[in-house]
C-alpha beads as a LAMMPS data file, in Angstrom:
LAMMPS data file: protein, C-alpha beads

172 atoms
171 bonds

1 atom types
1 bond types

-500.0 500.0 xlo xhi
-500.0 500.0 ylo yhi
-500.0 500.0 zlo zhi

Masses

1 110.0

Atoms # bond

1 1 1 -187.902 -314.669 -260.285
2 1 1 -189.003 -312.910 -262.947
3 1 1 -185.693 -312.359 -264.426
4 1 1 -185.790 -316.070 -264.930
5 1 1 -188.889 -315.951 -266.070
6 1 1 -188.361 -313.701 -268.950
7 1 1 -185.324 -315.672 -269.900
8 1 1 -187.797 -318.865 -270.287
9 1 1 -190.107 -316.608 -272.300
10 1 1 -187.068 -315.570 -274.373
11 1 1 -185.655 -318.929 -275.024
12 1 1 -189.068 -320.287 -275.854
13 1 1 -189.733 -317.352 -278.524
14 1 1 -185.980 -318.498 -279.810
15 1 1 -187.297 -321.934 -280.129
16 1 1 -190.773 -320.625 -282.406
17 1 1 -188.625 -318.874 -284.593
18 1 1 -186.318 -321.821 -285.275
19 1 1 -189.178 -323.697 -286.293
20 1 1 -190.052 -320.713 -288.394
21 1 1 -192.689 -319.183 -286.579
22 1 1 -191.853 -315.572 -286.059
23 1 1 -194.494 -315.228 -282.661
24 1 1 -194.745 -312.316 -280.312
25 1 1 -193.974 -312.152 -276.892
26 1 1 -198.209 -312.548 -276.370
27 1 1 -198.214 -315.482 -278.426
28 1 1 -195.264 -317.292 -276.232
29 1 1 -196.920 -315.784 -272.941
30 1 1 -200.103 -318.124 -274.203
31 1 1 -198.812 -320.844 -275.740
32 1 1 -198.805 -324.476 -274.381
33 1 1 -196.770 -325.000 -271.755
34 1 1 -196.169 -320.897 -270.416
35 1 1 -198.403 -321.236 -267.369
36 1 1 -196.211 -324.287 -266.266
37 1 1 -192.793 -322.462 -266.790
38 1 1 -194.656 -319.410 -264.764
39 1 1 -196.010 -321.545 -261.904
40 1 1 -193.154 -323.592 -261.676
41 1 1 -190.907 -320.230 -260.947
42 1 1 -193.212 -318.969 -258.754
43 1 1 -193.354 -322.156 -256.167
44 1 1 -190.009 -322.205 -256.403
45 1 1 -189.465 -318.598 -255.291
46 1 1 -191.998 -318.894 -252.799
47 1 1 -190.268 -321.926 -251.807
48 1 1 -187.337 -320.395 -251.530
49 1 1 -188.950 -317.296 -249.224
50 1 1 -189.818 -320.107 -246.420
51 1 1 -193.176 -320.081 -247.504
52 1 1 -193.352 -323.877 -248.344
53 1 1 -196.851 -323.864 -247.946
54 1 1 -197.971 -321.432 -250.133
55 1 1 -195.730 -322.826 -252.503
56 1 1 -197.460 -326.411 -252.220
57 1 1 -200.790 -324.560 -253.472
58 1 1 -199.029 -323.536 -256.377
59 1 1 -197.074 -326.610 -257.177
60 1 1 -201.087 -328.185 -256.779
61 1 1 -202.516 -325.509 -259.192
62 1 1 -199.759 -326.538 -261.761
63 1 1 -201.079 -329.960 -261.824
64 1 1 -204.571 -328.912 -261.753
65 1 1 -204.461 -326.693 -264.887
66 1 1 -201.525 -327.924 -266.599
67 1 1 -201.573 -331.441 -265.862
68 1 1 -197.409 -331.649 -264.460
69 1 1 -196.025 -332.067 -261.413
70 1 1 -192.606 -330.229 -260.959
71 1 1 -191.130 -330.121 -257.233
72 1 1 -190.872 -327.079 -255.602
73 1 1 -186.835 -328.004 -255.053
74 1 1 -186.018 -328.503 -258.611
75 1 1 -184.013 -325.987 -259.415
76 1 1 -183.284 -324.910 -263.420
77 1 1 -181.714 -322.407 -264.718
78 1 1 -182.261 -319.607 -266.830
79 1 1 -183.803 -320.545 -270.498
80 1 1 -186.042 -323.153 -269.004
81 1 1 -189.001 -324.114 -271.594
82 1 1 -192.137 -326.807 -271.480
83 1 1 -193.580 -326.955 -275.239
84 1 1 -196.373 -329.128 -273.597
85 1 1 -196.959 -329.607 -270.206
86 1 1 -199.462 -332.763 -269.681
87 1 1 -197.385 -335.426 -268.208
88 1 1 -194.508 -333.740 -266.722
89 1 1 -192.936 -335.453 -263.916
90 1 1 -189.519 -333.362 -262.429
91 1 1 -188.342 -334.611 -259.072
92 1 1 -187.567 -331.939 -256.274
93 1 1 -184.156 -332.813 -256.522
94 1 1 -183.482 -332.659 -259.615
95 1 1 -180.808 -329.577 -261.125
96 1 1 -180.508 -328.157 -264.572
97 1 1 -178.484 -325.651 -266.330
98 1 1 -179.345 -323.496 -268.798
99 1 1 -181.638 -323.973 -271.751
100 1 1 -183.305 -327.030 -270.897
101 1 1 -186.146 -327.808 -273.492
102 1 1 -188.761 -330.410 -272.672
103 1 1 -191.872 -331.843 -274.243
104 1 1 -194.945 -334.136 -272.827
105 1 1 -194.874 -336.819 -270.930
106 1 1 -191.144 -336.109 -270.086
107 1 1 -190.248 -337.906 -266.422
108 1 1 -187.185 -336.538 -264.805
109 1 1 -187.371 -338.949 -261.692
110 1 1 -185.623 -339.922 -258.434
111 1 1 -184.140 -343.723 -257.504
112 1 1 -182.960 -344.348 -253.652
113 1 1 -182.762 -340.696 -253.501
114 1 1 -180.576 -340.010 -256.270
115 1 1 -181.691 -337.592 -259.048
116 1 1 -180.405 -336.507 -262.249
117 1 1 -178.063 -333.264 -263.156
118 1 1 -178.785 -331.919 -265.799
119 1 1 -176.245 -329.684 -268.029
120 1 1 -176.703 -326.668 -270.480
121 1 1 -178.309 -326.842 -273.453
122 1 1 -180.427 -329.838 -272.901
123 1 1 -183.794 -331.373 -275.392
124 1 1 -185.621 -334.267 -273.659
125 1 1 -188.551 -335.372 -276.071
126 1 1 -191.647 -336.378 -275.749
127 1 1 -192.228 -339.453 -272.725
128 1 1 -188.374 -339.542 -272.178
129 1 1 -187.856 -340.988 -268.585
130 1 1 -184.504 -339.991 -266.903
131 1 1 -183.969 -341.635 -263.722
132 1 1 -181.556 -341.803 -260.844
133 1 1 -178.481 -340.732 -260.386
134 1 1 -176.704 -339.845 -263.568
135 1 1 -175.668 -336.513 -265.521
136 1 1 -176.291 -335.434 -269.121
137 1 1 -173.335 -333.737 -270.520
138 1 1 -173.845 -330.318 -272.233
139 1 1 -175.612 -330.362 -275.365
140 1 1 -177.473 -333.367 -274.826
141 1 1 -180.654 -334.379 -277.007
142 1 1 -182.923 -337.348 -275.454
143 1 1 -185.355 -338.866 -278.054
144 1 1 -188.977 -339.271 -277.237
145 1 1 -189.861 -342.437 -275.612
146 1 1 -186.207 -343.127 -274.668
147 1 1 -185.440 -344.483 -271.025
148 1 1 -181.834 -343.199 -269.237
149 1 1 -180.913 -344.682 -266.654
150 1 1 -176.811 -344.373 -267.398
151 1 1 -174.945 -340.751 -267.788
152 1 1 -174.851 -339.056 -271.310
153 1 1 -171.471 -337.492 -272.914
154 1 1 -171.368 -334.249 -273.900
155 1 1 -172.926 -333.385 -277.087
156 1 1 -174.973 -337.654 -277.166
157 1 1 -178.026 -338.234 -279.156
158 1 1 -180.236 -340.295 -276.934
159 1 1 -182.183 -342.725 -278.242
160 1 1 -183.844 -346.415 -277.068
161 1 1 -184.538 -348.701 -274.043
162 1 1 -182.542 -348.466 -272.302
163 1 1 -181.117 -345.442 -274.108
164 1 1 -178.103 -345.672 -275.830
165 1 1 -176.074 -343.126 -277.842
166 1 1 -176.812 -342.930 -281.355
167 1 1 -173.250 -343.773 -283.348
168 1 1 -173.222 -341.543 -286.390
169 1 1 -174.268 -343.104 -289.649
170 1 1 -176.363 -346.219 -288.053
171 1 1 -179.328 -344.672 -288.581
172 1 1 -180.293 -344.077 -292.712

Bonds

1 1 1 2
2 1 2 3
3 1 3 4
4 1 4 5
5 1 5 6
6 1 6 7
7 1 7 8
8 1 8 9
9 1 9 10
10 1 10 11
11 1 11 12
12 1 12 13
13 1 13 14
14 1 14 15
15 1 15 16
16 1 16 17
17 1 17 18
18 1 18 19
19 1 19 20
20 1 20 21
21 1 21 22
22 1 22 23
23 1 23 24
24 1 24 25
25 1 25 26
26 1 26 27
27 1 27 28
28 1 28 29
29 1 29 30
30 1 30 31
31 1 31 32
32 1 32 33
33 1 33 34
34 1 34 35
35 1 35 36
36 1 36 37
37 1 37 38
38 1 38 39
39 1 39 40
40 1 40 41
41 1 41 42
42 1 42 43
43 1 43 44
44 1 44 45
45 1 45 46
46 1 46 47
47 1 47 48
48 1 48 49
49 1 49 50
50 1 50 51
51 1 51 52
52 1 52 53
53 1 53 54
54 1 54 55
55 1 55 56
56 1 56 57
57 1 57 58
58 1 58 59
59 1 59 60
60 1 60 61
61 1 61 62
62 1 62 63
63 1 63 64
64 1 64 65
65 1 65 66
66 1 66 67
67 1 67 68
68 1 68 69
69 1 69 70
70 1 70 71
71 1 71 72
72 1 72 73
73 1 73 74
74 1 74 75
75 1 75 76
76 1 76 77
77 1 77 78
78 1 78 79
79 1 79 80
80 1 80 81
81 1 81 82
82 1 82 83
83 1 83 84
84 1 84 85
85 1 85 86
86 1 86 87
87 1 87 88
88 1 88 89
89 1 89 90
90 1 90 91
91 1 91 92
92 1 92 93
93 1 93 94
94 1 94 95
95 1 95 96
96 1 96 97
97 1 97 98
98 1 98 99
99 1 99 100
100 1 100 101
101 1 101 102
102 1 102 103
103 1 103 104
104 1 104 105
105 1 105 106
106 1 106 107
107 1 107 108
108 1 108 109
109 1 109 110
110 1 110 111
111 1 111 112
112 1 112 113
113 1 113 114
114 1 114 115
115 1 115 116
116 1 116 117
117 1 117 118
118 1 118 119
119 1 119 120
120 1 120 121
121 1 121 122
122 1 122 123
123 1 123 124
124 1 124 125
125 1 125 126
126 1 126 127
127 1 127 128
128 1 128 129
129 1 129 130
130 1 130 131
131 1 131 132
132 1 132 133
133 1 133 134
134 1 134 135
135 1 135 136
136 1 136 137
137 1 137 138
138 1 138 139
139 1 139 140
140 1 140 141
141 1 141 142
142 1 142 143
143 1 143 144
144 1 144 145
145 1 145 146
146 1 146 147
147 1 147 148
148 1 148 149
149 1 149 150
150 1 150 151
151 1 151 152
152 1 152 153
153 1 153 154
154 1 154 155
155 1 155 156
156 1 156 157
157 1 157 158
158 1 158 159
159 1 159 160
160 1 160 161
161 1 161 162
162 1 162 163
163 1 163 164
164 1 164 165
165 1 165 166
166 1 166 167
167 1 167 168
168 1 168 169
169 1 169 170
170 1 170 171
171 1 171 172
């Protein structure tokens, strides 16, 4: 657990300075969204040690401070960052690789008990909904607002409702 959470910490510190913010390690530890990725790991370790119940409490005390929901059976891999938690909806089912990046309002949701796979290297913006039974490809960026209900390629921009990959050039 706490391997993976220092990844998360790492990646997220990655993502400041690409957005040319050299923060420390304190900074990231306190910055929107931490207490989520922290919480999150935790049910799901606890989870993971039989100790379901103790791991609902936390899963409740995630959506009590942090305003998201993220089920104690989703399972992400290392690299795992929340810029902003409020609105965060991440089925129990649902499995991600590494470096997934996701910002508010983001639903990653469940239809007839199908949920999404997620691959490496993943952005979801802000009040992206990905539902049901589908797979995003590595490398995949999902623009705020957009709705997937429909796989994404490798390497797709995202973008609409329903979402729709963007074709190079048909945006100016």
């Amino acid at each position: 657990m706490f391997e993976l959470i220092k990844s998360d910490f790492i990646r997220k510190k990655a993502i400041f300075h690409e957005d040319g913010s050299n923060a420390s390690m304190l900074r990231i530890a306190i910055s929107d969204g931490s207490s989520a990725m922290v919480l999150y790991r935790c049910a799901s370790w606890l989870d993971k040690l039989g100790l379901k119940p103790i791991a609902l409490i936390v899963l409740w005390l995630n959506k009590l401070i942090n305003g998201c929901v993220i089920g104690v059976g989703a399972s992400f891999d290392e690299g795992f960052v929340i810029m902003h938690p409020v609105g965060v909806v991440i089925n129990s089912k649902v499995i991600g690789g590494i470096n997934i990046t996701l910002e508010s309002g983001v639903v990653i949701g469940d239809e007839k008990g199908q949920s999404p796979r997620l691959g490496n290297h993943i952005f979801v913006g802000a009040g992206a909904k990905i539902i049901g039974k589908l797979e995003l490809g590595d490398g995949v960026k999902v623009g705020a607002n957009a709705v997937l209900t429909k796989s994404a390629e490798p390497g797709a921009t995202m973008l609409g409702i329903p979402a729709k990959p963007l074709i190079k050039g048909s945006i100016d």
